[in-house]
FIROTI-262439 format. One record per residue (C-alpha): residue in three letters; chain; y, x, z; residue number from 0. Coordinates in steps of 0.5 Angstrom, whole numbers, plus 500, padded with zeros to 3 digits. Last residue first. Example, Ala and Ser with C-alpha at 12.3 -4.5 7.8 and 13.67 -1.06 7.14 Angstrom:
2
<site><res>SER</res><chain>A</chain><Y>498</Y><X>527</X><Z>514</Z><n>1</n></site>
<site><res>ALA</res><chain>A</chain><Y>491</Y><X>525</X><Z>516</Z><n>0</n></site>
***
This chain:
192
<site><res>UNK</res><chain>A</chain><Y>112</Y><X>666</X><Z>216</Z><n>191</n></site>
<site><res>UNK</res><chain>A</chain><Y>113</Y><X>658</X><Z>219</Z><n>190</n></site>
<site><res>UNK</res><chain>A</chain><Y>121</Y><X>659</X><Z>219</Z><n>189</n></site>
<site><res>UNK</res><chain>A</chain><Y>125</Y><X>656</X><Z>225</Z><n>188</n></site>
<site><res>UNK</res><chain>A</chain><Y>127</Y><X>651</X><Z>229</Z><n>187</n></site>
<site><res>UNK</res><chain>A</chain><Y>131</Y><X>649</X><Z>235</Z><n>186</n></site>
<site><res>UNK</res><chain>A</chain><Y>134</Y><X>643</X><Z>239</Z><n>185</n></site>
<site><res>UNK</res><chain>A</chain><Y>138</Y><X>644</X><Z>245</Z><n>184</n></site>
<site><res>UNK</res><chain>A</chain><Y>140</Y><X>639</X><Z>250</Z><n>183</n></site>
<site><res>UNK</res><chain>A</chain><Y>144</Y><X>638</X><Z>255</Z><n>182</n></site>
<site><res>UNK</res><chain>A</chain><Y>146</Y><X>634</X><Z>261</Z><n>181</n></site>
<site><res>UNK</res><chain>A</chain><Y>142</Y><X>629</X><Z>258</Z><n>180</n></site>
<site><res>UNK</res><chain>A</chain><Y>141</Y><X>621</X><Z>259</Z><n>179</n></site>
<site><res>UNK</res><chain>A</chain><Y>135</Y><X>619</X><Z>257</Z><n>178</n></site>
<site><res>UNK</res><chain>A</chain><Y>133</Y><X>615</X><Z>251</Z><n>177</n></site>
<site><res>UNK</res><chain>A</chain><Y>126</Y><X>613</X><Z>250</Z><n>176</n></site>
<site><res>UNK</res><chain>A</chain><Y>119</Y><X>615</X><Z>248</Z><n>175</n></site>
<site><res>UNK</res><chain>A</chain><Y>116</Y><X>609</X><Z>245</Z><n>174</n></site>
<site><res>UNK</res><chain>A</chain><Y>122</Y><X>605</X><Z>242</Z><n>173</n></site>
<site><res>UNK</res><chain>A</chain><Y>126</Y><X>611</X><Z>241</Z><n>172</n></site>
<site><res>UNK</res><chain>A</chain><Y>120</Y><X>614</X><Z>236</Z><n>171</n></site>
<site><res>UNK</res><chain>A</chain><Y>120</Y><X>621</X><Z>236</Z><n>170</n></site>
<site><res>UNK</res><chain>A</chain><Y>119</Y><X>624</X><Z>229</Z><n>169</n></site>
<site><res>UNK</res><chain>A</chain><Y>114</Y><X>629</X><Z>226</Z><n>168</n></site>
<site><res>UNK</res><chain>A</chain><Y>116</Y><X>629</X><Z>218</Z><n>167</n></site>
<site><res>UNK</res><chain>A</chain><Y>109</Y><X>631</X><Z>215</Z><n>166</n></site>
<site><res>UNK</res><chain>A</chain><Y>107</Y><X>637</X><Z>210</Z><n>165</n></site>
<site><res>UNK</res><chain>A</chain><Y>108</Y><X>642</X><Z>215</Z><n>164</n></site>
<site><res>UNK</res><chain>A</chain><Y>110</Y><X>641</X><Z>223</Z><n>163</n></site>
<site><res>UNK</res><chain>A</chain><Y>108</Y><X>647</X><Z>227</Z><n>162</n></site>
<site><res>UNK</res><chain>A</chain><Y>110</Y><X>647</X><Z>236</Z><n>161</n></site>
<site><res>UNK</res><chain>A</chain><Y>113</Y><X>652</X><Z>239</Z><n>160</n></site>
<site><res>UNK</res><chain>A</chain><Y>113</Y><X>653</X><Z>246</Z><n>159</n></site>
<site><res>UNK</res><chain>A</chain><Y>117</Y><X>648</X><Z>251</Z><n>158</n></site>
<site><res>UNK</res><chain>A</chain><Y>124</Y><X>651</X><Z>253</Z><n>157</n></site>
<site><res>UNK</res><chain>A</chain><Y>125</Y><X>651</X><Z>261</Z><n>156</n></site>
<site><res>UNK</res><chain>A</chain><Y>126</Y><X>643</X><Z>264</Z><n>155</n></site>
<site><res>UNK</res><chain>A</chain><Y>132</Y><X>643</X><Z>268</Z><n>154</n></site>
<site><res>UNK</res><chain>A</chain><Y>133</Y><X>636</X><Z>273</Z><n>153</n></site>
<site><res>UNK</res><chain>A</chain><Y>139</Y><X>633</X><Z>275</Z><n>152</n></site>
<site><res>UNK</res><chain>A</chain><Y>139</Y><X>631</X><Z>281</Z><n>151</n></site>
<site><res>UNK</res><chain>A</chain><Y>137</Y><X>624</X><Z>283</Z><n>150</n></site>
<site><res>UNK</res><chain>A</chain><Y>140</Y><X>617</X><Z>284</Z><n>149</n></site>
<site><res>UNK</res><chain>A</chain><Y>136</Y><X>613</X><Z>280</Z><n>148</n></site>
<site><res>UNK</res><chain>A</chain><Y>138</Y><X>614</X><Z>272</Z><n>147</n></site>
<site><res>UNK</res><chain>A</chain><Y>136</Y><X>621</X><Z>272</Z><n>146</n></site>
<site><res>UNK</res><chain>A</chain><Y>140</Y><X>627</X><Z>268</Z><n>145</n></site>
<site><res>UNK</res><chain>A</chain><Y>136</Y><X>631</X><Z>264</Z><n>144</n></site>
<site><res>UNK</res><chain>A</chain><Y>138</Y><X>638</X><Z>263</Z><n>143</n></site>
<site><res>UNK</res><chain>A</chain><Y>135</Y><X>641</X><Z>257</Z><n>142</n></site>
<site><res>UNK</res><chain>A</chain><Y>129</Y><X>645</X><Z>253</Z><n>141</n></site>
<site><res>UNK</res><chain>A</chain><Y>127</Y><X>644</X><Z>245</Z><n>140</n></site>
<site><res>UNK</res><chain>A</chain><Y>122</Y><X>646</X><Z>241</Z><n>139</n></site>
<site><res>UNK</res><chain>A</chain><Y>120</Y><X>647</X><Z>233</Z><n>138</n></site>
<site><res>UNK</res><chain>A</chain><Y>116</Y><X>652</X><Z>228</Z><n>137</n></site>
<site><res>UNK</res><chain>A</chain><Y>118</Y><X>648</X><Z>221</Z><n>136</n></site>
<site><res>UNK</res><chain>A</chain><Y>115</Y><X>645</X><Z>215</Z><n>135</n></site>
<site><res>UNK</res><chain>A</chain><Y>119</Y><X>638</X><Z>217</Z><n>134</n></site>
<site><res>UNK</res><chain>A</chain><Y>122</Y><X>636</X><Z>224</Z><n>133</n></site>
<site><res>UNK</res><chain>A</chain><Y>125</Y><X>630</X><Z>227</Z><n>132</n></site>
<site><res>UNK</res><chain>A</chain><Y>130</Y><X>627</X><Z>232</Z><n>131</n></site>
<site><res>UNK</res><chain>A</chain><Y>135</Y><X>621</X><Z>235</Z><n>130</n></site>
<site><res>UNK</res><chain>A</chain><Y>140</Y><X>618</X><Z>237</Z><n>129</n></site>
<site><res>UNK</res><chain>A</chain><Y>146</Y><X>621</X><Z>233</Z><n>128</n></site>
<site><res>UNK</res><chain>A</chain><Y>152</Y><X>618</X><Z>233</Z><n>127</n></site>
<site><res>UNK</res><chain>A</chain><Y>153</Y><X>619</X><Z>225</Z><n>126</n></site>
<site><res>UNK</res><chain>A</chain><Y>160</Y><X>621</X><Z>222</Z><n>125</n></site>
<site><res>UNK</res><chain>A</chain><Y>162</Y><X>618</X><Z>216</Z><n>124</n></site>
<site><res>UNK</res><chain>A</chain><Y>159</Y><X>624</X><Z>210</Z><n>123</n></site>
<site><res>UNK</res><chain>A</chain><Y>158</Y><X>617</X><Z>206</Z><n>122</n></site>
<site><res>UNK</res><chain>A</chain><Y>151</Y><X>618</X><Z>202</Z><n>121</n></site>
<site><res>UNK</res><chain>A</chain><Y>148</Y><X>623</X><Z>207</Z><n>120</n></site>
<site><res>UNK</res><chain>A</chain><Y>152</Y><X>619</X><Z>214</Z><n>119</n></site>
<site><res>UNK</res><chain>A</chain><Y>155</Y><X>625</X><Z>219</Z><n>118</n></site>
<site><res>UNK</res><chain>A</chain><Y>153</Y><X>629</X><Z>224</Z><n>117</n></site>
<site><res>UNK</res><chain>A</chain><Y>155</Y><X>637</X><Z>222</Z><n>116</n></site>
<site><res>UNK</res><chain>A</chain><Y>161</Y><X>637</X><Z>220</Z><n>115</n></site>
<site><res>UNK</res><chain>A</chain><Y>165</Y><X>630</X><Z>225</Z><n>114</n></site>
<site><res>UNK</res><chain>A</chain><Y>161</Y><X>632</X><Z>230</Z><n>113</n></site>
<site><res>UNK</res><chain>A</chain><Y>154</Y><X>633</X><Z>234</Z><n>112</n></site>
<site><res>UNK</res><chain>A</chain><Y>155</Y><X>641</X><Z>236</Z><n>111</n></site>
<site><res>UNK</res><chain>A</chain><Y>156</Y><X>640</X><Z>244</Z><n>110</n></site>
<site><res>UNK</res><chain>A</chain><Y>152</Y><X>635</X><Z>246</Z><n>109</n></site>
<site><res>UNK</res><chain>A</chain><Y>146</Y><X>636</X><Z>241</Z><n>108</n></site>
<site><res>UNK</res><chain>A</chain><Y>146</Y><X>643</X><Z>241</Z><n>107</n></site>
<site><res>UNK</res><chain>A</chain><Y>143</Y><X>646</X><Z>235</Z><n>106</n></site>
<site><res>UNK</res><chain>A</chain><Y>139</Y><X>652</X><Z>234</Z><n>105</n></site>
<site><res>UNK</res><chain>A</chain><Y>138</Y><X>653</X><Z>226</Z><n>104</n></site>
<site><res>UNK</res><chain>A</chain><Y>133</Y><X>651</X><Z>220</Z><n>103</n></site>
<site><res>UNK</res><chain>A</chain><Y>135</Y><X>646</X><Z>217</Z><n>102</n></site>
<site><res>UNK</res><chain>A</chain><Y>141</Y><X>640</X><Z>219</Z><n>101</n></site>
<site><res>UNK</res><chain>A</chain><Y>138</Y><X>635</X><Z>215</Z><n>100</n></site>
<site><res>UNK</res><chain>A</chain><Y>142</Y><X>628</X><Z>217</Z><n>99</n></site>
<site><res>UNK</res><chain>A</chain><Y>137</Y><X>621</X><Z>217</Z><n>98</n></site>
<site><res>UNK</res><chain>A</chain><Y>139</Y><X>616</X><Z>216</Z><n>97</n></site>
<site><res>UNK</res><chain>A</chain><Y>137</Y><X>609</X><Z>220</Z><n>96</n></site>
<site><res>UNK</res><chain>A</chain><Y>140</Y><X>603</X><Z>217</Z><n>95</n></site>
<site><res>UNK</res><chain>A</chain><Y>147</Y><X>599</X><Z>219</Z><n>94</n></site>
<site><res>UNK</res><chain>A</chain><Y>151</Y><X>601</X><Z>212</Z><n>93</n></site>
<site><res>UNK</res><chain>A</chain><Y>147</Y><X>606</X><Z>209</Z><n>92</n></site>
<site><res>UNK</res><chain>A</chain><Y>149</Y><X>603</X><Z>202</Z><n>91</n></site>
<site><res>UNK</res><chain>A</chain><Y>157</Y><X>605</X><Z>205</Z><n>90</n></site>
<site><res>UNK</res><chain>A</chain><Y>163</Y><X>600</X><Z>205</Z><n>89</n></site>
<site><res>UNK</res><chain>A</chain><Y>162</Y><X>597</X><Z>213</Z><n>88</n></site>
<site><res>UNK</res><chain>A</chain><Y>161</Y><X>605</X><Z>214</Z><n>87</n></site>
<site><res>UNK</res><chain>A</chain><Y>157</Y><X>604</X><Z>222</Z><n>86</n></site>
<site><res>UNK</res><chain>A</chain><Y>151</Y><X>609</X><Z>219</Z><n>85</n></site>
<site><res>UNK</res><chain>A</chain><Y>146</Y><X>609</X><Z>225</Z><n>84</n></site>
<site><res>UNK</res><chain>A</chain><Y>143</Y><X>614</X><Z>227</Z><n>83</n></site>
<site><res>UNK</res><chain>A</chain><Y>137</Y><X>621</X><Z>226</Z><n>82</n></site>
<site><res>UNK</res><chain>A</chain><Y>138</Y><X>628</X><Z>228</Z><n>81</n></site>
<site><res>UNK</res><chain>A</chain><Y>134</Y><X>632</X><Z>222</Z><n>80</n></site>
<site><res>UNK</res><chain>A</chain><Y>130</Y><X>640</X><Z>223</Z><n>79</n></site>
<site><res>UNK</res><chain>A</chain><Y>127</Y><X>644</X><Z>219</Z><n>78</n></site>
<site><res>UNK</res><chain>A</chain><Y>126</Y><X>642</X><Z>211</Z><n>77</n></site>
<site><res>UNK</res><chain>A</chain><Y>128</Y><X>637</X><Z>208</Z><n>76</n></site>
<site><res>UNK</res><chain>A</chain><Y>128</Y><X>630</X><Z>208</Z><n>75</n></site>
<site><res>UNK</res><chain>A</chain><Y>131</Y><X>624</X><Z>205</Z><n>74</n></site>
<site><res>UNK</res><chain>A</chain><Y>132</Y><X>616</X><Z>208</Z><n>73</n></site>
<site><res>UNK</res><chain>A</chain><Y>139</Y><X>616</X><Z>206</Z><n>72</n></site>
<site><res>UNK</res><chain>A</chain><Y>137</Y><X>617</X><Z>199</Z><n>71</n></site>
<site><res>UNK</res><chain>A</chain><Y>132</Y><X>611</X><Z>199</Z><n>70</n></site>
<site><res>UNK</res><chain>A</chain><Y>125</Y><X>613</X><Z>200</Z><n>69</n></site>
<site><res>UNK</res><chain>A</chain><Y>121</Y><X>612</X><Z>193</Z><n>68</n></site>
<site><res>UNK</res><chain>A</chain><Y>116</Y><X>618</X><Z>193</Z><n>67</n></site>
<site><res>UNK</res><chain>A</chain><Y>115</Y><X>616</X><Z>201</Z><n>66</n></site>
<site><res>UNK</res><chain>A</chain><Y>113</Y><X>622</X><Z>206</Z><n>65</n></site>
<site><res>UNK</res><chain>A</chain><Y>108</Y><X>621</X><Z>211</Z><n>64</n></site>
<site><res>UNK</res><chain>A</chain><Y>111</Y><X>620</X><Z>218</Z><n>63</n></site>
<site><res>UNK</res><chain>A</chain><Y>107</Y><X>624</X><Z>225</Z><n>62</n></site>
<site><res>UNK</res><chain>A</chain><Y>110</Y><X>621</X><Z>230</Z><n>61</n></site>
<site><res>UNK</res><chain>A</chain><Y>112</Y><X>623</X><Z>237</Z><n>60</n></site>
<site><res>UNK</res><chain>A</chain><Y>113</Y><X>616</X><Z>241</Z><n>59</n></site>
<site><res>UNK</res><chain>A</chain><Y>108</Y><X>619</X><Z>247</Z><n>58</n></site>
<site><res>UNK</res><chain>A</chain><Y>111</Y><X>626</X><Z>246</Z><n>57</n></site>
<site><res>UNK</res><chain>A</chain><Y>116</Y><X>624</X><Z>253</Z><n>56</n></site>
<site><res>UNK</res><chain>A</chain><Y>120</Y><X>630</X><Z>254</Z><n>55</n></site>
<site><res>UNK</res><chain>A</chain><Y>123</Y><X>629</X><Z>247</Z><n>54</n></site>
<site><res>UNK</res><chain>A</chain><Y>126</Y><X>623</X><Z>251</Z><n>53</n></site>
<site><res>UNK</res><chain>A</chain><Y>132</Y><X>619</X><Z>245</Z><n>52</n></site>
<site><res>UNK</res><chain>A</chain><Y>139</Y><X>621</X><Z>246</Z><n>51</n></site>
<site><res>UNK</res><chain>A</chain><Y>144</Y><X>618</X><Z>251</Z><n>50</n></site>
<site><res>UNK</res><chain>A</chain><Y>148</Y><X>624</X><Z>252</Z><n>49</n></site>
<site><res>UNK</res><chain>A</chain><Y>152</Y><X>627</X><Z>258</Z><n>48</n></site>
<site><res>UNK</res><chain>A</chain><Y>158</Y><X>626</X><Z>264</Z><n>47</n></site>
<site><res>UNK</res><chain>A</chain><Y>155</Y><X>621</X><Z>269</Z><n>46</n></site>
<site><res>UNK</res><chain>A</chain><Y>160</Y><X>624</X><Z>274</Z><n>45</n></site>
<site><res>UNK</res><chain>A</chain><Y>163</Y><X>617</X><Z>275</Z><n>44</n></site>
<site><res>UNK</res><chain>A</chain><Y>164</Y><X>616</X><Z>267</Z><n>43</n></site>
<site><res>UNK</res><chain>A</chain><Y>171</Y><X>618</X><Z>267</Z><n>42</n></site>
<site><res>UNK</res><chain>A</chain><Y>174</Y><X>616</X><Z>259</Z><n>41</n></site>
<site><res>UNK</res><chain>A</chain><Y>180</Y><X>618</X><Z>257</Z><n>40</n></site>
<site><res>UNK</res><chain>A</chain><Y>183</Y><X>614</X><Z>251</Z><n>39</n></site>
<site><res>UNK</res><chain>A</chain><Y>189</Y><X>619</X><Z>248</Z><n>38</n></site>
<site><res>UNK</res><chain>A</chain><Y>195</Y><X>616</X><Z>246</Z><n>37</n></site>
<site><res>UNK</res><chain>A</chain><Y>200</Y><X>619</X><Z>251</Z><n>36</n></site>
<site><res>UNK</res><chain>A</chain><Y>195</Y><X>617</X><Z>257</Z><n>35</n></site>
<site><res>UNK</res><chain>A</chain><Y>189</Y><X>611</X><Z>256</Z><n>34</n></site>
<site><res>UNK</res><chain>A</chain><Y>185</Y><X>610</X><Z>262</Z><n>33</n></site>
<site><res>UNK</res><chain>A</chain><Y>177</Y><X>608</X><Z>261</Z><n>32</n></site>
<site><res>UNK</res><chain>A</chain><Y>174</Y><X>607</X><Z>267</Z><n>31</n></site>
<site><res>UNK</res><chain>A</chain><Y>167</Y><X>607</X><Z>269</Z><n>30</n></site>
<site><res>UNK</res><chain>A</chain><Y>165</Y><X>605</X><Z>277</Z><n>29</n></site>
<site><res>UNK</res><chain>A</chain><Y>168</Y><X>606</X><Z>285</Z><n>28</n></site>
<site><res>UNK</res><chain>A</chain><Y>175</Y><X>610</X><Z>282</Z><n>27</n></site>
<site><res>UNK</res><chain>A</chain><Y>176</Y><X>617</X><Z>284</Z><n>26</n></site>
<site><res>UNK</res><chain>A</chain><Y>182</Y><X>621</X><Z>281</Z><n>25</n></site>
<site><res>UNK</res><chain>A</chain><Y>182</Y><X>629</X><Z>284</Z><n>24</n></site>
<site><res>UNK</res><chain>A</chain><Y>187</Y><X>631</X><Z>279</Z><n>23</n></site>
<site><res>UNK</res><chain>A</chain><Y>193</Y><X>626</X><Z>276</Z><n>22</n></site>
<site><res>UNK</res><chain>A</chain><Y>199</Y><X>632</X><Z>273</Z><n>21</n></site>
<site><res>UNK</res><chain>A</chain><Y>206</Y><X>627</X><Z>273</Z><n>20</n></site>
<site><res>UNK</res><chain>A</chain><Y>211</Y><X>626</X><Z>267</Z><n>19</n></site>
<site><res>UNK</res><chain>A</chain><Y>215</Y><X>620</X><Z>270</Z><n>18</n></site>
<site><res>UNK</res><chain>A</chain><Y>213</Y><X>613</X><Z>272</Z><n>17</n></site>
<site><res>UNK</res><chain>A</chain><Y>212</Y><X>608</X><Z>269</Z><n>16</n></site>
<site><res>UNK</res><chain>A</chain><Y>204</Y><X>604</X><Z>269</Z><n>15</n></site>
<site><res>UNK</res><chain>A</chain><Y>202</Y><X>600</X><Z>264</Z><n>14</n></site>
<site><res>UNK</res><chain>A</chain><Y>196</Y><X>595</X><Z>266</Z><n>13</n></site>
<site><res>UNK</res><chain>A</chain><Y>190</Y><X>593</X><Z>262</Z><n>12</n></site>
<site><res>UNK</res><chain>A</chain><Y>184</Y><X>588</X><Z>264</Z><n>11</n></site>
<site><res>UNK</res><chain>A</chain><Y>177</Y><X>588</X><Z>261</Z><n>10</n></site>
<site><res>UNK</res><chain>A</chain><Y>177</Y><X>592</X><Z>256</Z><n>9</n></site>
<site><res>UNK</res><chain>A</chain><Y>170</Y><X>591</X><Z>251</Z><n>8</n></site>
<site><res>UNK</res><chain>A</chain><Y>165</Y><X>595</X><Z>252</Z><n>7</n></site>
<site><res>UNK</res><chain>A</chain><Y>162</Y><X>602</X><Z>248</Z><n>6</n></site>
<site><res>UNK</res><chain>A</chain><Y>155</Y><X>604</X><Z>251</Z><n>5</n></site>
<site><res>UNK</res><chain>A</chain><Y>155</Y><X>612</X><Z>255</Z><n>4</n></site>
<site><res>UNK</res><chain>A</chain><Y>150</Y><X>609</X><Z>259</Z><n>3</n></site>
<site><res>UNK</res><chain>A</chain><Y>154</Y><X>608</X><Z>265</Z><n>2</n></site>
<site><res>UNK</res><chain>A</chain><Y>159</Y><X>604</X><Z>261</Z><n>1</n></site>
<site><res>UNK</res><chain>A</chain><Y>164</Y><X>606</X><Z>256</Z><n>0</n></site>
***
């Protein structure tokens, strides 16, 4: 994996006999990814976080009409929805944006995006999510951002709650971006 959580190619690969040792304080000049017993183990240089589209930046948050012939992969319902990518080569979806329902819920995007609840609606393979949106529901979010300059992380405190009802408010990724996030929580709640 690179600095932007985006998957490489291996460059070189090299196999080390030694006995069962602990590794601790491991620095290395950029990203590698090791494979110990199995397992890939990645060090992103202190750059731990998600690439996920920047709900801070409102420029791309779209108002979307529903469709009466929308596939069923494209299938909204109330609450909040995490949008990806199906990479299932044997599914209807395979390459297109769906769209995961999660209702109404707190919904950390770090921690709680897994194989049970971020998952293809026509295949139920996992999704990485990319990004957002939200129907008939009160809605905010707050997190850390982690700058791409060199910067400290920055905080950013719950935003207030904002009504979305018979639209589905989206963020586009095209015109709001991804950030890297440190954190991110997702919340929604019933309109009464």
């Amino acid at each position: 994996m690179d600095n932007s959580l985006k998957t490489v190619p291996i460059k070189s690969f090299k196999s080390v006999t030694a006995l069962s040792t602990c590794v601790y304080n491991l620095h290395t000049a950029e990203p590698h990814t090791y494979f110990a017993n199995g397992i890939a183990v990645h060090n992103m240089s202190g750059d731990m976080g998600a690439v996920f589209v920047d709900v801070s930046n409102e420029a791309g948050l779209q108002h979307v009409p529903f469709s009466h012939n929308a596939p069923r992969w494209r299938i909204v319902s109330r609450g909040m929805c995490l949008e990806g990518t199906c990479n299932n080569t044997s599914c209807p979806a395979y390459k297109k944006q769906v769209i995961i329902n999660l209702g109404l819920r707190r919904f950390d995007v770090l921690v709680d995006a897994d194989v049970m609840t971020s998952k293809c609606p026509v295949c139920s393979q996992y999704v990485e999510p990319t990004t957002c949106g939200f129907n008939n529901c009160l809605w905010r979010w707050w997190g850390i951002i982690k700058p791409n300059n060199g910067s400290p992380p920055v905080e950013i405190p719950p935003c207030y709650w904002k009504e979305t009802e018979n639209t589905y408010d989206r963020f586009d990724e095209q015109k709001s971006g991804s950030v890297v996030w440190r954190k991110l929580i997702l919340e929604t709640k019933s309109l009464n």
